[in-house]
C-alpha positions in Angstrom: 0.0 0.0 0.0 2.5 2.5 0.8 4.8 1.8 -2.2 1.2 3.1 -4.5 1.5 6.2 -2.5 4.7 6.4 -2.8 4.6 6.0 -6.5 1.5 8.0 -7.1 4.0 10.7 -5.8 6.3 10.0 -8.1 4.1 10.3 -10.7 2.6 13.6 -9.4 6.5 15.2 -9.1 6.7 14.1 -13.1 3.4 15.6 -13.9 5.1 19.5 -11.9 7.8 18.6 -14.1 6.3 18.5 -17.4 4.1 22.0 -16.6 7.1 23.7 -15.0 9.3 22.4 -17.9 6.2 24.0 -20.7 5.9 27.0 -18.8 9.3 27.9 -18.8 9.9 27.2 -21.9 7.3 30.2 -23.1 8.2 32.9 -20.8 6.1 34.6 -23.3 2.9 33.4 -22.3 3.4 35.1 -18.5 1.9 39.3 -18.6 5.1 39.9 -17.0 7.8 41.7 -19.3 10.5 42.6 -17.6 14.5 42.1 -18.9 14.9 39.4 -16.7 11.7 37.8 -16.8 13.4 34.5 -17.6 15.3 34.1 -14.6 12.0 35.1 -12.4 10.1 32.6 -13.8 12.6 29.8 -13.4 13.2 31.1 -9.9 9.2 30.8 -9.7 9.1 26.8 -11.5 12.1 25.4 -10.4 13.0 26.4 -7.1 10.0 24.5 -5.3 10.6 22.0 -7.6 13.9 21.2 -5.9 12.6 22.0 -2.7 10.2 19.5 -3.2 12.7 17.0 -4.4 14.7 17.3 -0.9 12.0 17.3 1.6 10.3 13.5 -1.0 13.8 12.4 -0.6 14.5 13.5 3.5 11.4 11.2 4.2 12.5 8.2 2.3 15.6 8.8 4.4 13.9 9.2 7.8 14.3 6.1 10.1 11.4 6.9 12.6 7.8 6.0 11.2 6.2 9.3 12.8 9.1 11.9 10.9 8.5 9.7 7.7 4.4 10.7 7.8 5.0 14.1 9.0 7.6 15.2 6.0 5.5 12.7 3.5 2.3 14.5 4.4 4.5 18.0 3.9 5.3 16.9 0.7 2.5 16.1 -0.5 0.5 19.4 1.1 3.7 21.5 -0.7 3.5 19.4 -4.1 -0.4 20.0 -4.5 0.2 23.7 -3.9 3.0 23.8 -6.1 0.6 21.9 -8.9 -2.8 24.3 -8.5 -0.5 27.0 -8.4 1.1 26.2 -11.9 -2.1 25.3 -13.3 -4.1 28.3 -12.1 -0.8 29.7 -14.5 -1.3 28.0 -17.0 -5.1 28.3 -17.3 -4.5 32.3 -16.6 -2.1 32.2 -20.3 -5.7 30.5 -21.8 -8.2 32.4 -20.1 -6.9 35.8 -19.1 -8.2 37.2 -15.9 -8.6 41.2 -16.2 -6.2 43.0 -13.4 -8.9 44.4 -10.4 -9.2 48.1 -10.2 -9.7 48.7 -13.8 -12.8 50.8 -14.7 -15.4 48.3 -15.2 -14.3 45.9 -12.5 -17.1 45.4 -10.1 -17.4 43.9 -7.4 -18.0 40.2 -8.8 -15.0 40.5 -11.0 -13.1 41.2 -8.0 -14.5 37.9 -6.1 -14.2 36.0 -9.1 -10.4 37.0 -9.4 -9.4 36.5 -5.6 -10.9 33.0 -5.4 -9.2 31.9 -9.2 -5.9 33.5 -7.5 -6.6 31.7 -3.9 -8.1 28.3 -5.8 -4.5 26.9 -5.1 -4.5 27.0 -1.4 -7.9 25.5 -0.9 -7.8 22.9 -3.7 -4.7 21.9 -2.2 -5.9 21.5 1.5 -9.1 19.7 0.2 -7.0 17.4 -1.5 -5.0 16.5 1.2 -7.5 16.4 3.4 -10.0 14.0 1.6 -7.5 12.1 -0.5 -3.8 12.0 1.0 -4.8 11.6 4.9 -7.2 8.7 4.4 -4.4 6.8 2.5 -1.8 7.5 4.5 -3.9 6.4 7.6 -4.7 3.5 6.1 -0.8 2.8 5.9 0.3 4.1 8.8 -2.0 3.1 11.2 0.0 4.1 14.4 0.9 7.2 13.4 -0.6 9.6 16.2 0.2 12.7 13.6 -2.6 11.7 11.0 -5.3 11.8 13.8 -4.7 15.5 14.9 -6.2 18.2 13.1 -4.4 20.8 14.9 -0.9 19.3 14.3 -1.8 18.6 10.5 -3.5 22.6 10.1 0.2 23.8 11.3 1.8 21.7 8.9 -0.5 23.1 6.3 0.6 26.5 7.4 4.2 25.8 7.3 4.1 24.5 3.7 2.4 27.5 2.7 4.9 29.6 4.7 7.6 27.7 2.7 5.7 27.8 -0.4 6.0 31.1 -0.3 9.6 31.5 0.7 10.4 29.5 -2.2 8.8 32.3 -4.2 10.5 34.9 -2.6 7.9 36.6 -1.4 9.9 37.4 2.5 13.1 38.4 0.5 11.2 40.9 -1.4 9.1 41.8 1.9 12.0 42.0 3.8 14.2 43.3 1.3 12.4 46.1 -1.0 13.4 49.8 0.0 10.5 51.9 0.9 9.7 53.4 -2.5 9.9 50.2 -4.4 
């Protein structure tokens, strides 16, 4: 049983790899158009890509049964984020979303836009929810983690928290100069 989950994993990883592969391949197809565009997007593709890879690989390395669900279930919370993120991308280049604030965005258009934008974060914690955490319970059976909501919502927070950080989002927080 574990070894499907496992593979069904690697299978997902492959899928992120295809789309970030595509996307970056067409930095085009981003509204972005700055000089160095490019390098943004592969920072914005590849980097949780290899974050990814490490934290897959730390829990196939983990000898206690408890550290191998908890990084797994990381994984897989940060992996489903990283895929509705990149699809909400690439449906965005189909079906271009108008930017808020223009003169004939209402109010709807505004909804409309904030959950398409937010769709990755609640996709991704209904997925792992109502798929990953029933299988992996049926695996691990004794593992006291997949039985706590509390423990798992903080886990949830700290793979968006890292998501993010392997956007960049604190560096430019923390680093952009008052007028920028």
């Amino acid at each position: 049983m574990s070894n499907q989950l496992d593979e069904a994993f690697n299978w997902f990883v492959l899928i992120l790899g295809v789309i970030a592969g595509a996307l970056s391949q067409f930095p085009e197809i981003v509204p972005l158009r700055e000089q160095q565009m490019g390098l943004k997007l592969l920072r914005l593709l590849i980097f949780p890509m290899v974050i990814l890879a490490f934290l897959w690989l730390w829990s196939l390395l983990a000898r206690r049964t408890e550290t191998q669900v908890i990084i797994k279930s990381l994984s897989w919370i940060f992996a489903s984020i990283l895929f509705m993120t990149d699809l909400v991308l690439l449906l965005l280049t189909i079906y271009p979303v108008r930017i808020p604030g223009g003169p004939r965005a209402g109010p709807l258009d505004v909804a409309i836009q904030a959950l398409v934008l937010s769709s990755p974060l609640y996709f991704s914690l209904l997925f792992c929810l109502f798929v990953i955490r029933p299988r992996m319970r049926e695996i691990y059976k004794d593992a006291k983690f997949l039985y706590s909501l509390p423990q798992q919502a903080l886990l949830y927070v700290a793979a968006v928290v890292l998501y993010l950080f392997a956007l960049g989002v604190f560096e430019a927080i923390i680093f952009s100069g008052p007028g920028e």
